[in-house]
Gaussian input, Z-matrix of N, CA and C with variables (Angstrom, degrees):
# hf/3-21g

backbone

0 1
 N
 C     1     B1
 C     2     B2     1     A1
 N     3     B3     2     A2     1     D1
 C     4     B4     3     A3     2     D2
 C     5     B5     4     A4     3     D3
 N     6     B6     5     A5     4     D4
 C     7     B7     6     A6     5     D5
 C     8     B8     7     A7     6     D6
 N     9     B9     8     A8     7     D7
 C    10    B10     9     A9     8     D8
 C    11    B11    10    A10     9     D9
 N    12    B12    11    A11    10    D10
 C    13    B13    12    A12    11    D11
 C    14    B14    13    A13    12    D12
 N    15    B15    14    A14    13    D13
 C    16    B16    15    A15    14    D14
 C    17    B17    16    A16    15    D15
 N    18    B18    17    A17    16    D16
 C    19    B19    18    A18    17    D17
 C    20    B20    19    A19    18    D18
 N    21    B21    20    A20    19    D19
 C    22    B22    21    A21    20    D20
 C    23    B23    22    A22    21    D21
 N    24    B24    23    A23    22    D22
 C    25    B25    24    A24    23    D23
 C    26    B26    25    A25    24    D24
 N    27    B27    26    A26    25    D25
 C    28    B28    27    A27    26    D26
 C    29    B29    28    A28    27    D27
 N    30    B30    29    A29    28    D28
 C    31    B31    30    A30    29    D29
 C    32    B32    31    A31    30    D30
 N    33    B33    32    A32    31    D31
 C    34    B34    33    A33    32    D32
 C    35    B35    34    A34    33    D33
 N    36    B36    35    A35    34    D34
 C    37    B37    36    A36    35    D35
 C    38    B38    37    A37    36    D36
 N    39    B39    38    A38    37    D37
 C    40    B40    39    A39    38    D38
 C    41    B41    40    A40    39    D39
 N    42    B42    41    A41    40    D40
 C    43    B43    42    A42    41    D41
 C    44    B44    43    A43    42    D42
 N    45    B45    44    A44    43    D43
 C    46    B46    45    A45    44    D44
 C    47    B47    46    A46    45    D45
 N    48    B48    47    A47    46    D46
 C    49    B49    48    A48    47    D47
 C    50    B50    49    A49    48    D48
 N    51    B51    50    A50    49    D49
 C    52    B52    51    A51    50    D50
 C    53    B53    52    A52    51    D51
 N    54    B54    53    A53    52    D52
 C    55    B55    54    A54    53    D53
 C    56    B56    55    A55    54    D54
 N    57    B57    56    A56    55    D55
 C    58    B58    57    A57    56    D56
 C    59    B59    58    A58    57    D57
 N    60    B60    59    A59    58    D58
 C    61    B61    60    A60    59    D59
 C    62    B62    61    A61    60    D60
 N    63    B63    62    A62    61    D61
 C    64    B64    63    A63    62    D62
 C    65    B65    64    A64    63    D63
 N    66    B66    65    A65    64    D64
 C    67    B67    66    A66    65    D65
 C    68    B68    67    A67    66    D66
 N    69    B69    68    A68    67    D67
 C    70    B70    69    A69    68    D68
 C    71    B71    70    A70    69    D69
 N    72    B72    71    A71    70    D70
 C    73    B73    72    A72    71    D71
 C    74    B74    73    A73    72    D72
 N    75    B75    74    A74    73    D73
 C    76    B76    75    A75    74    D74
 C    77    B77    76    A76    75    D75
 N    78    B78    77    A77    76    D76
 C    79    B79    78    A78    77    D77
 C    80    B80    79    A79    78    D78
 N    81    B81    80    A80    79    D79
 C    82    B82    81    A81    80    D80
 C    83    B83    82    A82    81    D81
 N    84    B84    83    A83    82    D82
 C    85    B85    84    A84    83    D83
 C    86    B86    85    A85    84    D84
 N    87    B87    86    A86    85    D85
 C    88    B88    87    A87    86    D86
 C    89    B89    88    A88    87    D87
 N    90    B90    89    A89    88    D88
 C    91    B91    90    A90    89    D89
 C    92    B92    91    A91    90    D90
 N    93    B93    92    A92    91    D91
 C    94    B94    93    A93    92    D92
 C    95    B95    94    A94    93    D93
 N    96    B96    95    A95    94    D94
 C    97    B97    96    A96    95    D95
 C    98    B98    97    A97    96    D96
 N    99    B99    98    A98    97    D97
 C   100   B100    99    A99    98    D98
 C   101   B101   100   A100    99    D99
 N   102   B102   101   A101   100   D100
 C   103   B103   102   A102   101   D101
 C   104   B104   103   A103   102   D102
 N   105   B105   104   A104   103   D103
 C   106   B106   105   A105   104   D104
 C   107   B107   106   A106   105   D105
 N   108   B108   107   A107   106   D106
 C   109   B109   108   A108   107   D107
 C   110   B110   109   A109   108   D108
 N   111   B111   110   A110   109   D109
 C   112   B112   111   A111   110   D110
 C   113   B113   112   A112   111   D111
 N   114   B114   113   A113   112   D112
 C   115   B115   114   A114   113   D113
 C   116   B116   115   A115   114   D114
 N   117   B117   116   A116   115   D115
 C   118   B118   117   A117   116   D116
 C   119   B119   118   A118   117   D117
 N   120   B120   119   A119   118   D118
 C   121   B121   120   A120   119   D119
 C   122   B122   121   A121   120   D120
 N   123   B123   122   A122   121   D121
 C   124   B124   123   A123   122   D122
 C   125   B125   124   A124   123   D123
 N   126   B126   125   A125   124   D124
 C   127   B127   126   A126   125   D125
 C   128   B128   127   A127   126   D126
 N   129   B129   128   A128   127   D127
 C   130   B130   129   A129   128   D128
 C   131   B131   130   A130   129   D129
 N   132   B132   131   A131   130   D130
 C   133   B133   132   A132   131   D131
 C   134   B134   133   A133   132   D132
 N   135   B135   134   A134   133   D133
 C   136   B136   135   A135   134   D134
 C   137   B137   136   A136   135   D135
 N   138   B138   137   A137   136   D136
 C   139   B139   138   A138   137   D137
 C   140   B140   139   A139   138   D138
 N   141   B141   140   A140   139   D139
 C   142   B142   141   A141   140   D140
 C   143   B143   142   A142   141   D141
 N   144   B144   143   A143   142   D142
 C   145   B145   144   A144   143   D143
 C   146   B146   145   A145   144   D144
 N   147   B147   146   A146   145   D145
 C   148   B148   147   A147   146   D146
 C   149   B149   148   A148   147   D147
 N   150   B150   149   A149   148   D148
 C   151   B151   150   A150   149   D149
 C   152   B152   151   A151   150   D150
 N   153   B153   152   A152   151   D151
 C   154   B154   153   A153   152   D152
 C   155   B155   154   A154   153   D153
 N   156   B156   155   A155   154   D154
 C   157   B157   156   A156   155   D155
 C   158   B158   157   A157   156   D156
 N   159   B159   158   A158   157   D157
 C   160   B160   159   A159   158   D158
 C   161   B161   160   A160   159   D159
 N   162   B162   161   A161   160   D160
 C   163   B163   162   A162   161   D161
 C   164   B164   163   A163   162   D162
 N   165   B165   164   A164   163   D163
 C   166   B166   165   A165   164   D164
 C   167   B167   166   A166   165   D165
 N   168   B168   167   A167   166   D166
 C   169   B169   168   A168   167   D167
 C   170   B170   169   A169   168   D168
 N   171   B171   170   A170   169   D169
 C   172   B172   171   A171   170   D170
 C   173   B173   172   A172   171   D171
 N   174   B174   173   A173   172   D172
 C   175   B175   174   A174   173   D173
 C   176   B176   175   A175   174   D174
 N   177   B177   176   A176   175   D175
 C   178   B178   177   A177   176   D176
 C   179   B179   178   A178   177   D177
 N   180   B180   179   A179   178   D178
 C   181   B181   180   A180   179   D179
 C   182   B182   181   A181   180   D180
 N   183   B183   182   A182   181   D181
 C   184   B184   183   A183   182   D182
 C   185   B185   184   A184   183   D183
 N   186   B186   185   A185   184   D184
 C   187   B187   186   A186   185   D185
 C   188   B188   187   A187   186   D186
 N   189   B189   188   A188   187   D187
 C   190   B190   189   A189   188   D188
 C   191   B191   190   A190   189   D189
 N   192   B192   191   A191   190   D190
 C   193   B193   192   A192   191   D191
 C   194   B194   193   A193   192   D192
 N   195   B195   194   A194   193   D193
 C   196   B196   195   A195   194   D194
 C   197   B197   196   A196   195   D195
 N   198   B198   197   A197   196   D196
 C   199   B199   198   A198   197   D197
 C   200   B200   199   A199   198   D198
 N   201   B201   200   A200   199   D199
 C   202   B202   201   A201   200   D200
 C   203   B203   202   A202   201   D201
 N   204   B204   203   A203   202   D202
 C   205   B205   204   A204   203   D203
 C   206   B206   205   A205   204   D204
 N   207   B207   206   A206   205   D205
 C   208   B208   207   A207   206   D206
 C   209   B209   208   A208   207   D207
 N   210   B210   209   A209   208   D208
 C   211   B211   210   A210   209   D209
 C   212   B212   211   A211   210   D210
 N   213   B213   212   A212   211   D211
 C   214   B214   213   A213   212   D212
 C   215   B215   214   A214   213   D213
 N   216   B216   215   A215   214   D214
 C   217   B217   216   A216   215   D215
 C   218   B218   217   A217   216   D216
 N   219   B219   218   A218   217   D217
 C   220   B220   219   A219   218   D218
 C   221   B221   220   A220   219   D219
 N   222   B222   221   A221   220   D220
 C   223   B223   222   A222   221   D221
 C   224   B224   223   A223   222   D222
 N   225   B225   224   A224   223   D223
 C   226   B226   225   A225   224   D224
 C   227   B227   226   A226   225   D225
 N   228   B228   227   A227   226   D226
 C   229   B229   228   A228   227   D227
 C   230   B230   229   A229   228   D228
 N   231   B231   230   A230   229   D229
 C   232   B232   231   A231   230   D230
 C   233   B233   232   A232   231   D231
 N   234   B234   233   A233   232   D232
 C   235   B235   234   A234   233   D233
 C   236   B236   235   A235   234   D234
 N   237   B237   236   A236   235   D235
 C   238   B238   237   A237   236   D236
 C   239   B239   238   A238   237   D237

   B1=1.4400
   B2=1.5297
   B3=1.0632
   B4=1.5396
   B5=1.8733
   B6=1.8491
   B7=1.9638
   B8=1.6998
   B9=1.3074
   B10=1.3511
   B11=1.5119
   B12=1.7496
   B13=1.7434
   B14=1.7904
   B15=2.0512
   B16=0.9451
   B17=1.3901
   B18=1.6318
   B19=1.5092
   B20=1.5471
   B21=1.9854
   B22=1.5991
   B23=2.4086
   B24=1.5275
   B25=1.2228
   B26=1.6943
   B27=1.5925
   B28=1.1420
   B29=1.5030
   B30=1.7439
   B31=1.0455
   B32=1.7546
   B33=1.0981
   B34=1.3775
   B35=1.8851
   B36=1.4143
   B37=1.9259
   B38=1.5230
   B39=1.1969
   B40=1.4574
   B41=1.0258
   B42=1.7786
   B43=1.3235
   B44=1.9236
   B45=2.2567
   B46=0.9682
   B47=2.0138
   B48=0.8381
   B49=1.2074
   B50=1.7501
   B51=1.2240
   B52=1.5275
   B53=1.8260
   B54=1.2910
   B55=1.5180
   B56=1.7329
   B57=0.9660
   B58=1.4951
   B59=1.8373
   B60=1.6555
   B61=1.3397
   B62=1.4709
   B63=1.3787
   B64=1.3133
   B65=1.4419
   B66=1.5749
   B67=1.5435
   B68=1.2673
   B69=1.6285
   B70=1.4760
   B71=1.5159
   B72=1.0962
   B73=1.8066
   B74=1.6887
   B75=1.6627
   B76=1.3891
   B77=1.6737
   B78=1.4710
   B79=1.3892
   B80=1.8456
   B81=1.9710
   B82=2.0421
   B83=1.4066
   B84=1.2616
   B85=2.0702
   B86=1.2876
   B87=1.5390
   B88=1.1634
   B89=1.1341
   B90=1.4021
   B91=1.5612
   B92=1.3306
   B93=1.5097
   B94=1.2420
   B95=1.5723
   B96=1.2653
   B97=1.0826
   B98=1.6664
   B99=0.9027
   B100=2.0672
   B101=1.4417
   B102=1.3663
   B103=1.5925
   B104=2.3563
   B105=1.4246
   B106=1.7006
   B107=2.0567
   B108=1.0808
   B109=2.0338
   B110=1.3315
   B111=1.3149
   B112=1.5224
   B113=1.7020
   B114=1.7956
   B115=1.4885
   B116=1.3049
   B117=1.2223
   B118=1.5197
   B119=1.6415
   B120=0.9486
   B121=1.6475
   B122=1.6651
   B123=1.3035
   B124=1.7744
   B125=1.9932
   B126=0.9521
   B127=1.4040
   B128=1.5240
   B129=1.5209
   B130=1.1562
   B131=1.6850
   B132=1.0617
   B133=1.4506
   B134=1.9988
   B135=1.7004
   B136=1.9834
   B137=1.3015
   B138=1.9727
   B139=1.2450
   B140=1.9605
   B141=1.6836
   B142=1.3155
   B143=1.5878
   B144=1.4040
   B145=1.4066
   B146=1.4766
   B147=1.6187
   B148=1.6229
   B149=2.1465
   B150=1.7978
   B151=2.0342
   B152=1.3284
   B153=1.2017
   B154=1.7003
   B155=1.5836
   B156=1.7974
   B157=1.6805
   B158=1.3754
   B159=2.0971
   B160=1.2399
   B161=1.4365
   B162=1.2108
   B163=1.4662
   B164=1.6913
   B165=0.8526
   B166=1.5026
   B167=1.7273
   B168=1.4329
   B169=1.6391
   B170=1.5272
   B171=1.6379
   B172=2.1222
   B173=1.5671
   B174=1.1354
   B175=1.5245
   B176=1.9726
   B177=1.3166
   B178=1.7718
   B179=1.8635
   B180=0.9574
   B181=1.1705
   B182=1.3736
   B183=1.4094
   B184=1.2891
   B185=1.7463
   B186=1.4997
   B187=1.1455
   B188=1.6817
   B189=0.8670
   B190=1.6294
   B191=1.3492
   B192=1.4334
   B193=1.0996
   B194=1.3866
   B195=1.9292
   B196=1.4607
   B197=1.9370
   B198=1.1693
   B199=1.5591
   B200=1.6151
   B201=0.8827
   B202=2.0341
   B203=1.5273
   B204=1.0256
   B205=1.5093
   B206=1.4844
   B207=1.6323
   B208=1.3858
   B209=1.8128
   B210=1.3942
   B211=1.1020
   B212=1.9288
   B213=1.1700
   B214=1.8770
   B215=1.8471
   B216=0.8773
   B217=1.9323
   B218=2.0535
   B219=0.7464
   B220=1.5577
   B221=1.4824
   B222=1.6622
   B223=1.6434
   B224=1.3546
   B225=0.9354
   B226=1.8465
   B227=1.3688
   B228=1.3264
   B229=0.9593
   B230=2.1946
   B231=1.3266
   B232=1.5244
   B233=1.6822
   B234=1.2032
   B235=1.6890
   B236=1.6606
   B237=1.3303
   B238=1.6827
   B239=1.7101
   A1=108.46
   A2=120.75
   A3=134.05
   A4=109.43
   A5=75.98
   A6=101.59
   A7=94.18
   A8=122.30
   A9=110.53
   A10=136.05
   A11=116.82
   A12=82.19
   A13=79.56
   A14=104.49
   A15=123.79
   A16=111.85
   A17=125.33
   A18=116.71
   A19=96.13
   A20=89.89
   A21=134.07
   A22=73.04
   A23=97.77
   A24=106.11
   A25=100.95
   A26=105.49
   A27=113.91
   A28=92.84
   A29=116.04
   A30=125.41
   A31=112.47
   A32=124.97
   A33=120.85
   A34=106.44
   A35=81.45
   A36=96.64
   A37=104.96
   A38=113.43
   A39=101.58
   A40=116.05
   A41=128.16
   A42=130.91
   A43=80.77
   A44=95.88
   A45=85.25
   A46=111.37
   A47=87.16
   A48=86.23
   A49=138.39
   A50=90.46
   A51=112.33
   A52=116.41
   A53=118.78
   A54=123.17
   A55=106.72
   A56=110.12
   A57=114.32
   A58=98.75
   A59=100.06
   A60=99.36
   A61=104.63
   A62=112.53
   A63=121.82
   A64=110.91
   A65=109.49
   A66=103.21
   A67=97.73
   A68=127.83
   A69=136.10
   A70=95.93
   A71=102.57
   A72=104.87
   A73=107.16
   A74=96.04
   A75=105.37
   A76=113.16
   A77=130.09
   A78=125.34
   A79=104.04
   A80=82.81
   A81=78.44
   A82=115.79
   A83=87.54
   A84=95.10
   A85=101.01
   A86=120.34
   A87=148.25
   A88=122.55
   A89=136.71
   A90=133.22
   A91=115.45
   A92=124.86
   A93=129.61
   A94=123.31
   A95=139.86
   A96=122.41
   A97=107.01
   A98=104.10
   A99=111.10
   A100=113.68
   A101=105.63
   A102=112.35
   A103=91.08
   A104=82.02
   A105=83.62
   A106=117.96
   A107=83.83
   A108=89.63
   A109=104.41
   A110=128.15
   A111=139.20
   A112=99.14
   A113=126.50
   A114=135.23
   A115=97.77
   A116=108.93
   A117=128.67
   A118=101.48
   A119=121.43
   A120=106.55
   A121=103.84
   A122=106.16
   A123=107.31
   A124=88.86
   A125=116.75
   A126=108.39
   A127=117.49
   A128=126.72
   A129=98.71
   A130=111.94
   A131=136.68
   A132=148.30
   A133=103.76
   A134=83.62
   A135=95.75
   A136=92.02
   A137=118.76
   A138=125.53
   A139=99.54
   A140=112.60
   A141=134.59
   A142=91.31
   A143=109.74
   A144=113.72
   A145=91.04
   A146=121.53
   A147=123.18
   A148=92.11
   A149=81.43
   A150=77.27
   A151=92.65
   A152=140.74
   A153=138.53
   A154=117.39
   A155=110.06
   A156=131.09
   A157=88.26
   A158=136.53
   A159=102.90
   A160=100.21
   A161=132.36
   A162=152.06
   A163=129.12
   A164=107.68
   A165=107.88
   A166=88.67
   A167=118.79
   A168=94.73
   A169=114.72
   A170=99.26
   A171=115.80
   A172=90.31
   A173=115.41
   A174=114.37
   A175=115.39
   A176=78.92
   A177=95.52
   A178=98.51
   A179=150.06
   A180=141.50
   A181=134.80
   A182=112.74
   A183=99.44
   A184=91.15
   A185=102.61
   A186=115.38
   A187=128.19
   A188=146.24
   A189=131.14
   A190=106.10
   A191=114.96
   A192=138.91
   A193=100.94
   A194=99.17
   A195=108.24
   A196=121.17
   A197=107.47
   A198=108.13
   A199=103.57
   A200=112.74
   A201=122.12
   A202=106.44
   A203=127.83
   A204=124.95
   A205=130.95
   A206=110.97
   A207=108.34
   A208=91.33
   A209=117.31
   A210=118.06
   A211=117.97
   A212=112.83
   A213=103.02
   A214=109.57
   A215=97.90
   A216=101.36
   A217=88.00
   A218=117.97
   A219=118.42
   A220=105.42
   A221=83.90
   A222=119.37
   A223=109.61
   A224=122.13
   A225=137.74
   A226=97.25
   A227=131.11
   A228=124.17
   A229=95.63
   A230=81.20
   A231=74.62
   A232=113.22
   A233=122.38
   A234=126.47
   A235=95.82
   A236=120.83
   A237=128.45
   A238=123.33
   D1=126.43
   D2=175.13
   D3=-87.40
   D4=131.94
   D5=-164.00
   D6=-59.23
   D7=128.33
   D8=146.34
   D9=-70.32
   D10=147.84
   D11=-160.49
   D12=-97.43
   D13=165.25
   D14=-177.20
   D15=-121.13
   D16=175.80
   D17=-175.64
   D18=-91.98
   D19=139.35
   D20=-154.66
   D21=-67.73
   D22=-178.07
   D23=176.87
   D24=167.62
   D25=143.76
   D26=-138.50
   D27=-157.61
   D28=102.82
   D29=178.28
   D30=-101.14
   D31=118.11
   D32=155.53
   D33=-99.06
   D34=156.16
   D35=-175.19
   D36=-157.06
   D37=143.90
   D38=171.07
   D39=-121.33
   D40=148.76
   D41=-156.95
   D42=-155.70
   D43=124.17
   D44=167.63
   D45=101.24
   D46=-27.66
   D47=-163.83
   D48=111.87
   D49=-23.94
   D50=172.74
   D51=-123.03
   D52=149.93
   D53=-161.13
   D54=-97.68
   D55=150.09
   D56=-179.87
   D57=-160.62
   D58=164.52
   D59=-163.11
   D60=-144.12
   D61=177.17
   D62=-174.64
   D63=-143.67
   D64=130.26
   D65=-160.13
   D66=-133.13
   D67=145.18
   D68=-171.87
   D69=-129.01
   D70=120.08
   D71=166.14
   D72=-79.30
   D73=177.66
   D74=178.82
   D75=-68.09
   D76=-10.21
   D77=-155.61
   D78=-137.59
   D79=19.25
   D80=-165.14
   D81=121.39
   D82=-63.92
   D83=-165.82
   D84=-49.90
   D85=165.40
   D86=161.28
   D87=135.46
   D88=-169.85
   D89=-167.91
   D90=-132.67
   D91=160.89
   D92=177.06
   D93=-110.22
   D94=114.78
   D95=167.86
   D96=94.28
   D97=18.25
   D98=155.89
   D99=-59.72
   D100=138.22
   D101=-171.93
   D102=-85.34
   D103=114.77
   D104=178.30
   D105=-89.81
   D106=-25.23
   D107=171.81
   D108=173.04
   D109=-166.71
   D110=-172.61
   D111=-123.41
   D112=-30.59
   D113=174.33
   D114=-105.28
   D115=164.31
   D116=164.41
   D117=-67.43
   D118=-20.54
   D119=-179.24
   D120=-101.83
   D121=1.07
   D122=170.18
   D123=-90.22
   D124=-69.18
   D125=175.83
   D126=-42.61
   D127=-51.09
   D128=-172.28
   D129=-71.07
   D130=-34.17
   D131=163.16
   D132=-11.04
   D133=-52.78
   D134=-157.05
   D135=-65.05
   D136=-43.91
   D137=-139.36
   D138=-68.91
   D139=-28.68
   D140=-165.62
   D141=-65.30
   D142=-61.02
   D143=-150.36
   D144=-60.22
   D145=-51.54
   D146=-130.97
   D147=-85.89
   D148=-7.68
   D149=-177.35
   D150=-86.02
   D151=-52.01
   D152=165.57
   D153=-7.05
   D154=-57.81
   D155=-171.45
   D156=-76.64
   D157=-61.15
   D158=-151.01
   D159=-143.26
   D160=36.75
   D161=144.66
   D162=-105.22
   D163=-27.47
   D164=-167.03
   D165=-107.42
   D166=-45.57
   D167=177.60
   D168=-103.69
   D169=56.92
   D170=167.27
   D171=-108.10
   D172=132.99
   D173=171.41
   D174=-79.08
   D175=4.51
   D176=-175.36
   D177=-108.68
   D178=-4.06
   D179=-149.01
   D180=58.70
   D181=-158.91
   D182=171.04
   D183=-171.66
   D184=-174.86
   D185=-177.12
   D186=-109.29
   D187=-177.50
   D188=156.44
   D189=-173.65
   D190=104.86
   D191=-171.56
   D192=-110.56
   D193=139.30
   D194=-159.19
   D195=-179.98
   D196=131.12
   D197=-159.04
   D198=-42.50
   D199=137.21
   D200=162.37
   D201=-22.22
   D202=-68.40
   D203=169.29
   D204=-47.54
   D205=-26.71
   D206=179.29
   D207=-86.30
   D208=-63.94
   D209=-176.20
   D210=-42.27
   D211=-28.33
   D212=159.72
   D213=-79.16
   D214=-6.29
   D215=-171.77
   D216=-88.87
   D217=-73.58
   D218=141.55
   D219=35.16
   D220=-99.39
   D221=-163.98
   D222=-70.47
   D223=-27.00
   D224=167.79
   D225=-49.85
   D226=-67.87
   D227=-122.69
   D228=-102.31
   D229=-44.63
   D230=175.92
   D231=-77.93
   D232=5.71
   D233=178.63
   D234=-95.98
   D235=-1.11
   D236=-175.29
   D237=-97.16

């Protein structure tokens, strides 16, 4: 039986003081617990690139869930 693919999703959280994330591709793949930056603008930076690899090329979307501070670091950057 062939996997259907589903929407990619992409949690950052921070523990510690510093942010790290968890990423689900459309077919499964992805990783848990990657160190994403030490600022919210080191996280939002990772969160841009890593939606590039497994959000932006899911033909389903995806998600990216993420503290209030990373998510305005976010909007900064692509409004720049």
């Amino acid at each position: 039986m062939e996997r259907q693919p589903s929407r990619s999703s992409m949690t950052i959280y921070q523990r510690g003081g510093w942010y790290y994330a968890n990423v689900q591709g459309c077919f499964g793949g992805g990783y848990s617990g990657a160190h994403a930056g030490d600022t919210p603008e080191q996280a939002a930076v990772f969160a841009l690139r890593e939606s590039g690899r497994y959000i932006s090329t899911n033909p389903l979307g995806g998600d990216i869930i993420a503290p209030a501070e990373v998510r305005e670091a976010i909007s900064n950057i692509k409004g720049a």
